[in-house]
Structures are given as C-alpha cells and as structure tokens.
LOTI-967420 format. One record per residue (C-alpha): residue number from 1; y, z, x. Coordinates in steps of 0.001 Angstrom, whole numbers, padded with zeros to 6 digits. Example, Ala and Ser with C-alpha at 12.3 -4.5 7.8 and 13.67 -1.06 7.14 Angstrom:
BEGIN
site seq 1 y -004500 z 007800 x 012300
site seq 2 y -001060 z 007140 x 013670
END
This chain:
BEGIN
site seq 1 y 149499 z 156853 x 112391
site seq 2 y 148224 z 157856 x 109115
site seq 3 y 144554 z 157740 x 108720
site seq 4 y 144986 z 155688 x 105651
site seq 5 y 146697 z 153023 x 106964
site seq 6 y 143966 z 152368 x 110022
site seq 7 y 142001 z 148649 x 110197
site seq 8 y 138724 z 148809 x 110508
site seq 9 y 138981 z 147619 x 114167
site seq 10 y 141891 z 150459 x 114619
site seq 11 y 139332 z 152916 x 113406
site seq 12 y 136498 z 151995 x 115957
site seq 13 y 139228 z 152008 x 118820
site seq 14 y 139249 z 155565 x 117775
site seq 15 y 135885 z 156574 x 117341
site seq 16 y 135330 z 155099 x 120890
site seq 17 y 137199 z 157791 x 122584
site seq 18 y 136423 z 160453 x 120328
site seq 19 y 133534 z 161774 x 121607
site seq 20 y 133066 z 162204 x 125719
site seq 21 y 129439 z 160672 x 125497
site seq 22 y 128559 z 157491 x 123436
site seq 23 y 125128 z 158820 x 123250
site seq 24 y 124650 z 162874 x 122352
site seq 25 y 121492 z 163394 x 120735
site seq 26 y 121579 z 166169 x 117844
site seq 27 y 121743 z 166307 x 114149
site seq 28 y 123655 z 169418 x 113557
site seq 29 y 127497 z 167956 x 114350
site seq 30 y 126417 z 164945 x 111826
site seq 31 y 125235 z 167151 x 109163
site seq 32 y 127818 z 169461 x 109042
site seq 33 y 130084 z 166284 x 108317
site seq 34 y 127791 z 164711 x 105498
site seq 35 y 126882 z 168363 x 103744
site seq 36 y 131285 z 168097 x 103818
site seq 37 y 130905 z 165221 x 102393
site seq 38 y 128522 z 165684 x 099343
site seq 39 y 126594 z 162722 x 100957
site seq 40 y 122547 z 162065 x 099657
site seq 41 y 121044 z 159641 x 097505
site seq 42 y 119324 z 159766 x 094168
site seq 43 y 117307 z 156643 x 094688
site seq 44 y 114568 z 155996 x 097109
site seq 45 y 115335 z 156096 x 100756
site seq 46 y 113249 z 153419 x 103136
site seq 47 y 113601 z 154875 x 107170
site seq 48 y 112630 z 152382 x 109471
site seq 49 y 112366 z 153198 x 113391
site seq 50 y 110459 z 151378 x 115974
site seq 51 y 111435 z 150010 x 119841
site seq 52 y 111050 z 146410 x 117893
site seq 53 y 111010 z 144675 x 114870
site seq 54 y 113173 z 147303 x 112882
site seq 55 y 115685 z 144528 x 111838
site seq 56 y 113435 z 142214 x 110463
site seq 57 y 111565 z 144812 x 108569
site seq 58 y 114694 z 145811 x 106972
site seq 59 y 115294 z 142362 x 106323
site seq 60 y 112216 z 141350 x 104603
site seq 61 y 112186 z 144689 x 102411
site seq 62 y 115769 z 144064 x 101168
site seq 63 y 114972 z 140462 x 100862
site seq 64 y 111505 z 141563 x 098746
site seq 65 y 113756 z 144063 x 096609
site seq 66 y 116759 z 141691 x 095748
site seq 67 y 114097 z 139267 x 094446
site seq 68 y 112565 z 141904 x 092203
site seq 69 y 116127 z 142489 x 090785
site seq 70 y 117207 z 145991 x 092909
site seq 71 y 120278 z 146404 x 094098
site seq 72 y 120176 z 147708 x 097620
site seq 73 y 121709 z 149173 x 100134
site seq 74 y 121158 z 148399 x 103739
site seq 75 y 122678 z 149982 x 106951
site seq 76 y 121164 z 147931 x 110512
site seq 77 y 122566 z 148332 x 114205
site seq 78 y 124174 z 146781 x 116331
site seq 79 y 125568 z 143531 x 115003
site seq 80 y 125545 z 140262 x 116220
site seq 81 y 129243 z 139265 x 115628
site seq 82 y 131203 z 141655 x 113599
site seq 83 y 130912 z 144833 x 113022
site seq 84 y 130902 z 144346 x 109069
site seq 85 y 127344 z 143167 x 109613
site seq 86 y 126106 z 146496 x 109603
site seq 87 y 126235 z 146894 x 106328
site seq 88 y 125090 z 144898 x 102916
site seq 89 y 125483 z 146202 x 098982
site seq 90 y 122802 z 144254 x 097252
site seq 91 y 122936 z 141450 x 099643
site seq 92 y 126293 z 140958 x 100286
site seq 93 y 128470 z 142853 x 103629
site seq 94 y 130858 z 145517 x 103191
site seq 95 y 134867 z 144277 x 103376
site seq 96 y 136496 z 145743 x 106616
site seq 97 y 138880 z 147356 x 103869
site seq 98 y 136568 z 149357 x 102179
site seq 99 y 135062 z 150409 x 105709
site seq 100 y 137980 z 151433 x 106718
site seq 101 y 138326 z 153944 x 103688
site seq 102 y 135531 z 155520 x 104337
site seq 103 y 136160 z 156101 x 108237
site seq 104 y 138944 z 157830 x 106775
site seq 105 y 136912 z 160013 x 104748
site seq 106 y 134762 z 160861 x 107388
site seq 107 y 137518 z 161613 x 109548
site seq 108 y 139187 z 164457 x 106284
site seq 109 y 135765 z 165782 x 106550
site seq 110 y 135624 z 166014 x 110142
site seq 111 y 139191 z 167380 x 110742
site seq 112 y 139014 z 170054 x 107565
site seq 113 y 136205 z 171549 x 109290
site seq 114 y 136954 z 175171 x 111026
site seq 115 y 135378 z 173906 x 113599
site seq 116 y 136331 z 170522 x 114349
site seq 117 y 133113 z 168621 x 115096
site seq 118 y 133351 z 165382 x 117616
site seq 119 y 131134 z 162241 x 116801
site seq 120 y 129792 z 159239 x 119026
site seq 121 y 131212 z 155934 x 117399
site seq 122 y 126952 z 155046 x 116252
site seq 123 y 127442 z 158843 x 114224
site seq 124 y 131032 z 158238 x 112673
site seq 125 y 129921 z 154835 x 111710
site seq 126 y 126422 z 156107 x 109916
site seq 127 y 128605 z 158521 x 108129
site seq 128 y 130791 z 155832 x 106841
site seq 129 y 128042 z 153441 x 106327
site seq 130 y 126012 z 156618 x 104145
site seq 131 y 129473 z 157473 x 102144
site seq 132 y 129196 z 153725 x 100949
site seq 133 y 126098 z 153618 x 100020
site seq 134 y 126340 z 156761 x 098342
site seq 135 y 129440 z 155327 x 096031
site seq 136 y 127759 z 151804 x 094903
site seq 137 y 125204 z 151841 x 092288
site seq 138 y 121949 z 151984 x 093968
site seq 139 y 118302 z 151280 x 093313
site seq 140 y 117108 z 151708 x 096763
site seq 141 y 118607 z 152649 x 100413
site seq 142 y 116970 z 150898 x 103361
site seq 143 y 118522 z 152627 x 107200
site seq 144 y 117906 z 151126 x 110099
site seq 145 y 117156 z 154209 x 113213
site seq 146 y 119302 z 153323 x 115894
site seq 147 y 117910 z 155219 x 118515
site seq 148 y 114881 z 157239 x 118421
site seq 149 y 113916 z 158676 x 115187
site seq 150 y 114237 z 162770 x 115202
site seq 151 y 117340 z 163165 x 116275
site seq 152 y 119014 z 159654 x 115097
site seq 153 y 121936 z 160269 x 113009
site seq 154 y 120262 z 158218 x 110087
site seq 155 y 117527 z 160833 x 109817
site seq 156 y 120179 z 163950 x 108430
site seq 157 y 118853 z 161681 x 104785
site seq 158 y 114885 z 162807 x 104304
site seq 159 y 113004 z 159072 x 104006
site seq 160 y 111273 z 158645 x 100564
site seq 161 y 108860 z 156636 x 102595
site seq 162 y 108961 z 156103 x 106540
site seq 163 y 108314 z 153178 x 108204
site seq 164 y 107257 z 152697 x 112601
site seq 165 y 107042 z 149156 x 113199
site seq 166 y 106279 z 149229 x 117156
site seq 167 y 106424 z 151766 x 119618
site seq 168 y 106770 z 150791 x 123361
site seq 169 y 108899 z 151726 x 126649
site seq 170 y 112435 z 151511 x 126207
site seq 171 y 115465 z 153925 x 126119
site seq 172 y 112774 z 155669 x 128987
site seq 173 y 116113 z 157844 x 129742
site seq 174 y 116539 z 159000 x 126537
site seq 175 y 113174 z 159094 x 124487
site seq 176 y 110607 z 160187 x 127128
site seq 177 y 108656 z 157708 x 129940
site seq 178 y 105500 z 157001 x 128139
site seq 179 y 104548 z 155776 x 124389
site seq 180 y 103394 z 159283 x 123874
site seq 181 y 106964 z 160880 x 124327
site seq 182 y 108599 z 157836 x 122357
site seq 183 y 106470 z 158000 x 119588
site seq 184 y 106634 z 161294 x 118839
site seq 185 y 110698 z 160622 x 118662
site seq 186 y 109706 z 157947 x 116264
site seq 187 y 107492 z 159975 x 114080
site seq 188 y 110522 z 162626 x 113172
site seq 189 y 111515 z 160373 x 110441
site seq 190 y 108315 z 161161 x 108823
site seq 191 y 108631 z 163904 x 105817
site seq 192 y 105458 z 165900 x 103859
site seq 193 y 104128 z 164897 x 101178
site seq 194 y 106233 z 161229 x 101255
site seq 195 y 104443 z 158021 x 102486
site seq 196 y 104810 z 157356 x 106275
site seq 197 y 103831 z 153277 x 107392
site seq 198 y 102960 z 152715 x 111180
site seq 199 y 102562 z 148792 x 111936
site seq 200 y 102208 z 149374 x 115607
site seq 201 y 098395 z 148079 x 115280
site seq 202 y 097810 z 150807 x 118466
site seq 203 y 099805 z 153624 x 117740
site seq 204 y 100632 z 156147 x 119516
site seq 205 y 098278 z 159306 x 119254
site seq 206 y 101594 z 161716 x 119031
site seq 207 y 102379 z 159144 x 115847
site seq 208 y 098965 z 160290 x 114325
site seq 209 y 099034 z 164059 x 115157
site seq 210 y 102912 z 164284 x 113761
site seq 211 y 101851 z 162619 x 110046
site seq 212 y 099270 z 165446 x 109985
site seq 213 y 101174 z 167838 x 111224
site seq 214 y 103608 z 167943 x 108817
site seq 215 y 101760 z 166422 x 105622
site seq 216 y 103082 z 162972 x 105612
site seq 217 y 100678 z 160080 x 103728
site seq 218 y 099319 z 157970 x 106846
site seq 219 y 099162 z 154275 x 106099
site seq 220 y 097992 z 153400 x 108687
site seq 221 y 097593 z 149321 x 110034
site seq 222 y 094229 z 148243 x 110464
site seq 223 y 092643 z 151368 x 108310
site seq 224 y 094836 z 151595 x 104795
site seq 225 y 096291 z 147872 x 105218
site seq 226 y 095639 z 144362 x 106525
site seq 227 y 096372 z 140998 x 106798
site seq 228 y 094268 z 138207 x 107825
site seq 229 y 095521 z 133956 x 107331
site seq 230 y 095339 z 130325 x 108675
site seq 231 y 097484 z 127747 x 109606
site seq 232 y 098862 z 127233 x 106212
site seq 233 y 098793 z 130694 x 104912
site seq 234 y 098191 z 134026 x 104565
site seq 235 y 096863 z 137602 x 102905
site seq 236 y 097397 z 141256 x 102663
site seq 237 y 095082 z 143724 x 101512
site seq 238 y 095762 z 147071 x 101025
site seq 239 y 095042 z 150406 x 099050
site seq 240 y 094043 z 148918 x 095234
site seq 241 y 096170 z 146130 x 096312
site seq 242 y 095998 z 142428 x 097021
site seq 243 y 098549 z 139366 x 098054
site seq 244 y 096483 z 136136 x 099053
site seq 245 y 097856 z 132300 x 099322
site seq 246 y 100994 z 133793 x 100724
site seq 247 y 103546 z 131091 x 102524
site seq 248 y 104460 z 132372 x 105899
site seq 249 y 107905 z 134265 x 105949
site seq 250 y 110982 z 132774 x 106567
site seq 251 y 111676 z 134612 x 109841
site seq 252 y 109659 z 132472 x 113065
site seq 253 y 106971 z 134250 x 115412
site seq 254 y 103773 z 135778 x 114844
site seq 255 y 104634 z 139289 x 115309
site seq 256 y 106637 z 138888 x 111903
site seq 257 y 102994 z 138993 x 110185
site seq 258 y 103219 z 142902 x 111475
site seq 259 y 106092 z 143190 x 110666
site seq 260 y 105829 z 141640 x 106952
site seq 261 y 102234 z 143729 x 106915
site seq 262 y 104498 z 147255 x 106891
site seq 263 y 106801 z 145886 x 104024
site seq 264 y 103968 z 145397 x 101587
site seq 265 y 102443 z 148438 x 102897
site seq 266 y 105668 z 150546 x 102192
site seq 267 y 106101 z 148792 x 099159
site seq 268 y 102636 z 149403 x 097438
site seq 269 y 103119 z 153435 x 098653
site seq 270 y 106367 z 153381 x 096315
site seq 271 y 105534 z 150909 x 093623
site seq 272 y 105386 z 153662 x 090931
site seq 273 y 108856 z 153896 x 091534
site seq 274 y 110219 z 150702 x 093132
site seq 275 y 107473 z 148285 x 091065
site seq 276 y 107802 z 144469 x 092375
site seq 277 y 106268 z 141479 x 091414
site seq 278 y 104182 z 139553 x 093267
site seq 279 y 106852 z 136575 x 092791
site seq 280 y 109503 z 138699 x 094122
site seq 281 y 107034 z 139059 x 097257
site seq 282 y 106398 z 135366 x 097358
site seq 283 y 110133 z 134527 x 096927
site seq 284 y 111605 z 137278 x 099247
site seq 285 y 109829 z 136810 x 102307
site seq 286 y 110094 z 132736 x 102131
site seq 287 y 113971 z 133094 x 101864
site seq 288 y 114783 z 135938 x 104105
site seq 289 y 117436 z 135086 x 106906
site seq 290 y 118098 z 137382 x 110220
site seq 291 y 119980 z 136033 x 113181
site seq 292 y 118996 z 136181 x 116507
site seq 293 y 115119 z 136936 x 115665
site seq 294 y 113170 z 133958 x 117368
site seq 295 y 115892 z 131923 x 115402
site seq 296 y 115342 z 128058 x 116168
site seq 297 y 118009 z 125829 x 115683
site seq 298 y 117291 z 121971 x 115439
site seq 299 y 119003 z 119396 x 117378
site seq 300 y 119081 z 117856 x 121060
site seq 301 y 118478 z 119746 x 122517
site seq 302 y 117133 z 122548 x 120277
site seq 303 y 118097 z 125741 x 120787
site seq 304 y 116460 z 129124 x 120482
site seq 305 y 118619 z 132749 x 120025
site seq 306 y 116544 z 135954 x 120523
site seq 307 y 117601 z 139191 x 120585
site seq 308 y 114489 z 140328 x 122819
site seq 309 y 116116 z 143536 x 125336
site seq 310 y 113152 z 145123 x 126660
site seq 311 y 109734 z 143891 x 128194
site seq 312 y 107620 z 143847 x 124915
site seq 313 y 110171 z 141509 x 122648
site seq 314 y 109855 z 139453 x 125806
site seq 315 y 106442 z 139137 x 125937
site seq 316 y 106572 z 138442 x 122316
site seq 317 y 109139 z 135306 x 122571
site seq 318 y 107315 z 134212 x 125729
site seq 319 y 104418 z 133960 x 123007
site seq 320 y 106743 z 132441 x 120496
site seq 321 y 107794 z 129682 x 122908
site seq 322 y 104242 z 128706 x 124352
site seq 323 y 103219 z 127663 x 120639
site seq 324 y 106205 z 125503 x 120051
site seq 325 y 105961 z 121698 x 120687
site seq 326 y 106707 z 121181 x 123872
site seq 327 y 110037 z 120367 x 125536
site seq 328 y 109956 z 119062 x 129204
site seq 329 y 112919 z 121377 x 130626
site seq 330 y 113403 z 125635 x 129157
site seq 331 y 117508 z 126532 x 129969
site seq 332 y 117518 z 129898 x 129818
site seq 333 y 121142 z 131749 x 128877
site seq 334 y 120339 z 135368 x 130131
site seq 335 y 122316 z 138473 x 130440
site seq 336 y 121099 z 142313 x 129652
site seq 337 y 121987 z 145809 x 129993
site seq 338 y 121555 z 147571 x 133660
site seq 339 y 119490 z 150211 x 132440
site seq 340 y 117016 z 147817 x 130801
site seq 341 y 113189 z 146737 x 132573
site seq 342 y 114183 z 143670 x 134425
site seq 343 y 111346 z 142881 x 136845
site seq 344 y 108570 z 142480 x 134132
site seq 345 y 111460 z 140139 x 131683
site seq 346 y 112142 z 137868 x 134103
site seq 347 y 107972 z 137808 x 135470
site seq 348 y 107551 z 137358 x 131905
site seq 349 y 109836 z 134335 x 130970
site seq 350 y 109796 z 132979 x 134262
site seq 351 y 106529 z 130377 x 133940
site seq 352 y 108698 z 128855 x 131094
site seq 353 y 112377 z 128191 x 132776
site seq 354 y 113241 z 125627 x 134830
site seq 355 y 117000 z 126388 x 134856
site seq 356 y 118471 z 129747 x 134863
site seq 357 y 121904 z 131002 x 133268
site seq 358 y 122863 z 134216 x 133930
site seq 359 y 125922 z 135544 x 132271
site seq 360 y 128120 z 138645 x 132586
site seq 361 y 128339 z 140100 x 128839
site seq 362 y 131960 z 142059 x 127637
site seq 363 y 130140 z 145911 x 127561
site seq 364 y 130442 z 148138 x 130764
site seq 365 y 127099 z 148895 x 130366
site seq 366 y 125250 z 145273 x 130699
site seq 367 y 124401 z 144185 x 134271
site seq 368 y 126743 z 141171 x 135587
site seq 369 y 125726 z 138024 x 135807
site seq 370 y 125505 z 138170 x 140035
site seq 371 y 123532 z 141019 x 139557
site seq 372 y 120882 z 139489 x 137150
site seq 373 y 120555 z 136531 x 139956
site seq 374 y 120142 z 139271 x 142583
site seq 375 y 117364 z 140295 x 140582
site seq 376 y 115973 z 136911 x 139721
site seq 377 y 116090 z 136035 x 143938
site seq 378 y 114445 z 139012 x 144673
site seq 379 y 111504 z 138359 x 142366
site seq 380 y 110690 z 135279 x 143956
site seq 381 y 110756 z 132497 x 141570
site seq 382 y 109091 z 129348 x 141593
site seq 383 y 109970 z 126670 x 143787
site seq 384 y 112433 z 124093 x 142077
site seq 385 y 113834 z 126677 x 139458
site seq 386 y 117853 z 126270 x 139705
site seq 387 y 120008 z 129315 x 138857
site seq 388 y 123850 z 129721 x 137807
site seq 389 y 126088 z 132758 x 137110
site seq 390 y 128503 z 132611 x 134452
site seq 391 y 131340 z 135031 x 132843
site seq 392 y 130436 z 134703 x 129337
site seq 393 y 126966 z 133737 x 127001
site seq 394 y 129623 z 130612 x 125534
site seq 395 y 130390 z 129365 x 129113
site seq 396 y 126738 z 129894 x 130421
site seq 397 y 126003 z 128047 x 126882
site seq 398 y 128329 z 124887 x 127808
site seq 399 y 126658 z 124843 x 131275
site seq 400 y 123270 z 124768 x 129942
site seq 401 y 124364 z 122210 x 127070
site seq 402 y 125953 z 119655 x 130224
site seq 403 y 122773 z 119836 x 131872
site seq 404 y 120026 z 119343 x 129021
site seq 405 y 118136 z 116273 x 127831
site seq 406 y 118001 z 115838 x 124360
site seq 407 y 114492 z 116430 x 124864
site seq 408 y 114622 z 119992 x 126322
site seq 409 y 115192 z 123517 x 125408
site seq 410 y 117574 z 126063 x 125311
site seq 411 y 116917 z 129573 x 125241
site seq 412 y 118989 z 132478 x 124890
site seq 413 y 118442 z 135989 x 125014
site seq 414 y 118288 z 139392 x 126489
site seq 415 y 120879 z 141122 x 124200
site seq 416 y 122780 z 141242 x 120789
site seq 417 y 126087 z 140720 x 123087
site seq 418 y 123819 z 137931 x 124795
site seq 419 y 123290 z 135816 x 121483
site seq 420 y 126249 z 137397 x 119379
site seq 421 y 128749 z 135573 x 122369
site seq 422 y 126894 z 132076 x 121191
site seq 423 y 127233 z 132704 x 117523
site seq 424 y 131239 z 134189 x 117566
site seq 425 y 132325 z 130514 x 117055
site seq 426 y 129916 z 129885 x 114337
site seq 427 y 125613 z 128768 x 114365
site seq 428 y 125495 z 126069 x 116855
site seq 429 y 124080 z 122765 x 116536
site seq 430 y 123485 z 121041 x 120038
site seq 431 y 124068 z 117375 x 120657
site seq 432 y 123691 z 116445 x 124062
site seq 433 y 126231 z 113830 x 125864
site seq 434 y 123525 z 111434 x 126559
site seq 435 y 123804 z 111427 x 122537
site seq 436 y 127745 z 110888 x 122633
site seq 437 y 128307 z 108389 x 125358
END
C-alpha cells in the first residue's frame, strides 16, 4: 500500500508493530528523524512533565493563551476516545486526514535514512504531532511528556520554559523506585538559562540540584510563587506579580489550585514574550474543559470520571469525593493496568465504596477484571461491600447504573481506557429506572 493512501487508523496499525518494544527509552533514533525532518519551532515552547496533573496544566495554559488571543499548539497523551485528541491547533483537534499526512512524512524521513531507524508508536506519533505544529502558524507550543522527562521523545525540542507539576512513584520499572530517581527523569526537560516551574510543593531534592546544575531559573512553589483563597475565591502572588479575587477554575478538585499555581508561574517567567492579560487569566481558567479530571456529571445518580492510575491521583480523588455532598451508596467502575500499585488504590478508595465493579479493559497490558477482584478479596474489605466483574467499563457502567438510587454515586476510574470505554458513546447523563418506571 502506498504510504499516501494510509488512514490514520491504518497508520497506527503500523506503527504498532514497527518497533519490537512499545517502550525504548532514547532520544537519538527520534532525533535523527526530526533533524530529517527540518522540525523546531520559532515560538516559545512550554514542556510540561510530572507523574500527575500534566493534562490539566496543559489545559489551563492553552486555555489562558487562547483567551489572550495566541494561537497554540498543544500535543497531550494518551486520549480518552480517539486518537485525534492528542492534538489541538489553537483550540480546535487535528483531522485524521491531515494526521495521516504527516505519519507519512515521518515515515519518508524514516525510510530515506541510511540507516533505517525503528520508532515505538508514542515516538512516530510525537514526530507527526511536532511536524504539525511546526506547519500551522504558531504563537506558542505547549507538549505534554509522556513518560519521564530526559529521555521522552517530546524533549528532542529544548523547552523555552519547563514546567514539573508532581513527582511521585509510578512507572517504578522504568523511571527509578524512589522520588529521587523519578525526579531527576523529570528535571531533564529543564534547559540553562530558560525558566524551569516545579509545583510539586515538596520536590524532589534531585529536582533542585538538576536546575542548578545546569543553569535553569528555579521557580520554585512556596519560595518564588503562591497562592492562598477561601471558599469563594482565590490569589496568586508571585515574582513582581499579583492575581487576587480570582474565581476558582473550571476543572473540580483542590489539587487544580497547584496545578493552576504553575500556569501563572510559567506564565509571568515568559510574559516579556507571551504578555497576557489579567482578563485572559480570569476568562481562561473559568472556561477550561478536560475530560476525565475529577469530571462530575449531574443527574441520578451523578456520576464521577477520573483518570486517577497510580496511588497519589487516588489519594487525591479520595480527597475530591470526601468534600462532595454526600450520596448514601459510592459504585465504583474500576479497572487498571497490571503493573500499576494496587494494594494502596483500593486501601485508598475502599472507606468510600459500597459496591465494586471491576472491569477487564481492551489493552494486553491492563489487569482483568477477575484479577482486580482477586486483589480486592485479598485485601480484606469491609463487611457488606458487594463486588462484580465485568468485560468492559460500558457493561460494568450498565451494572452499576441498574443497581443505583437516584440518590447515590457513581465513580469511575483507574485508567484513560477505564473512563475513555464510558465516554466512546458520548458524555453520559444517568437517570436511574426508579426515575423511568
């Protein structure tokens, strides 16, 4: 087949048997293809790694920079439903046309090579996703790190300004056992000279020894920037800079004050360049959207999607869900990954559920649904907590939907397959049968 012709979902077939290992950490193979390419950017470059909140600080700074009139570029991973997600040109996502084009560019400049280079389907993709970006019209570039930091394929583009948002255990097989190992994979996004934001309010020493090591411009949570607020609102203060009487943003939870913190933090250390307004501030973070991030859905019963994968984002919607108004039964839709933390997600959660969903998810690397009960049984839940297995998030959905009082709550989580199965039909709004009968 000629290269040209390819779909978009013909192309990822491909790049899903192209390389032996979906995961092969290394920048030189990804390079060599973008230096081929001619790709690099003109504009300022935003590089945002962290174990959590990295989507919805990507969010809230394109959000921020729309408002102020930029037009941006944003590249996030994974997606929820389709793969276009991935990537938005001021605002708006990428046609599966035009993505296919440029997996065929990326494929001339992989093949023209003397010596062919193989890439994962996450490096082939952030090459087509950069070749994009490159050919719009561009005020800014925002990449999300997929994995990691130094040796992430986003990181072959040096970050105007770098941004950590969290560091904490996860990837453990990959990125080191301990937040000293992690961070310091975080901090090789940083770059001398250029502005580096950690929001992790207890960073990781290696995080502080790397931005000194190399020359990068600390701003640092808690010593160059704050926040402090109320019920009704909130402030920033930063260097030579102040927001006060903000309204909280549009995305739920209290970590997204952290979160939201780093944006105005990485904002003020490029405003010479990327000047906003404090309007566009106000107005950005009040209308930003992100699925699957503490997202509550009204209705009866309500239902909550969260993308929450590893012990801390657990803890955090465990938070999240002991402020909310309370609902006399928690349904919980859960299915994960094998290699993730279990025992400390489900100690976490488990005070909150009454009635357990567990759900196989279509990846070969998520544990099944029998195996997530096995789990459950063997931590020894509470007496009168009910548990079902299911072969999909939509069926476990429908089982927890039968079973709920308008009253109660439904939770799901533990994955973007997890909460991307419940949204592949469209954002659901719950009515229970007592409701219908």
């Amino acid at each position: 087949m000629h290269t040209e012709s390819r779909t978009l979902s013909e192309w990822l077939a491909y790049c899903e048997h192209l390389h032996p290992k979906s995961i092969d950490m290394g920048l030189e193979r990804v390079r060599a293809v973008a230096q081929s390419m001619g790709i690099g950017f003109d504009c300022p470059v935003f590089t945002v790694a962290g174990t959590n909140g990295k989507g919805s600080t990507c969010a809230m700074l394109e959000s921020i920079l729309l408002q102020a009139g930029y037009r941006t570029g944003v590249y996030t991973s994974p997606h929820l439903v389709h793969f276009e997600e991935r990537l938005r040109l001021s605002g708006d996502t990428v046609s599966g046309e035009e993505w296919a084009g440029a997996f065929a560019r990326v494929e001339a400049a992989r093949v023209l090579r003397d010596d062919e280079v193989t890439l994962t389907y996450f490096e082939f993709s952030t090459l087509a996703a950069l070749d994009l970006m490159r050919r719009a019209p561009l005020d800014a570039v925002i990449l999300e790190v997929g994995l990691g930091g130094r040796l992430d394929a986003v990181n072959i583009v040096d970050a105007d300004c770098a941004i950590i948002t969290s560091v904490d255990l996860d990837h453990m097989e990959l990125l080191g056992s301990d937040r000293e190992s992690i961070g310091f994979e975080k901090a090789g996004i940083m770059r001398t000279g250029c502005p580096v934001v950690v929001s992790d309010p207890m960073p990781p020493q290696s995080v502080l020894d790397h931005a000194l090591e190399v020359g990068a411009e600390l701003w640092r949570f808690g010593t160059d920037f704050n926040f402090s607020g109320d019920k009704q609102q909130w402030g920033w203060a930063g260097r030579g800079r102040r927001y006060s009487g903000l309204a909280y943003p549009a995305l739920r939870g209290a970590n997204q004050l952290l979160n939201a913190s780093g944006v105005l933090a990485a904002l003020s250390a490029l405003r010479e360049r990327l000047p906003v307004t404090a309007q566009a501030v106000r107005n950005g973070l009040a209308m930003v959207e992100l699925p699957g991030r503490f997202q509550v859905l009204a209705g009866q019963p309500s239902l909550v999607l969260d993308v929450a994968h590893n012990p801390h984002a657990v803890a955090a919607l465990a938070a999240n869900l002991d402020a909310m108004a309370y609902a006399p039964t928690t349904h919980a839709v859960f299915g994960a990954m094998a290699d993730k933390d279990l025992a400390p997600m489900l100690a976490r959660m488990g005070p909150l559920v009454e009635r357990w969903y567990f759900t196989d998810l279509p990846t070969p690397r998520a544990a099944s649904g029998a195996q997530l009960h096995a789990r459950w049984q063997a931590s020894v839940p509470r007496k009168g907590v009910s548990a079902s297995v299911h072969t999909d998030p939509q069926l476990a959905l429908d089982a927890a939907i039968a079973a709920a009082d308008p009253a109660d709550r439904i939770v799901v989580f533990g994955s973007f397959f997890t909460v991307g199965g419940v949204l592949a039909h469209g954002t659901p709004r719950l009515q229970a049968k007592h409701l219908n009968s």
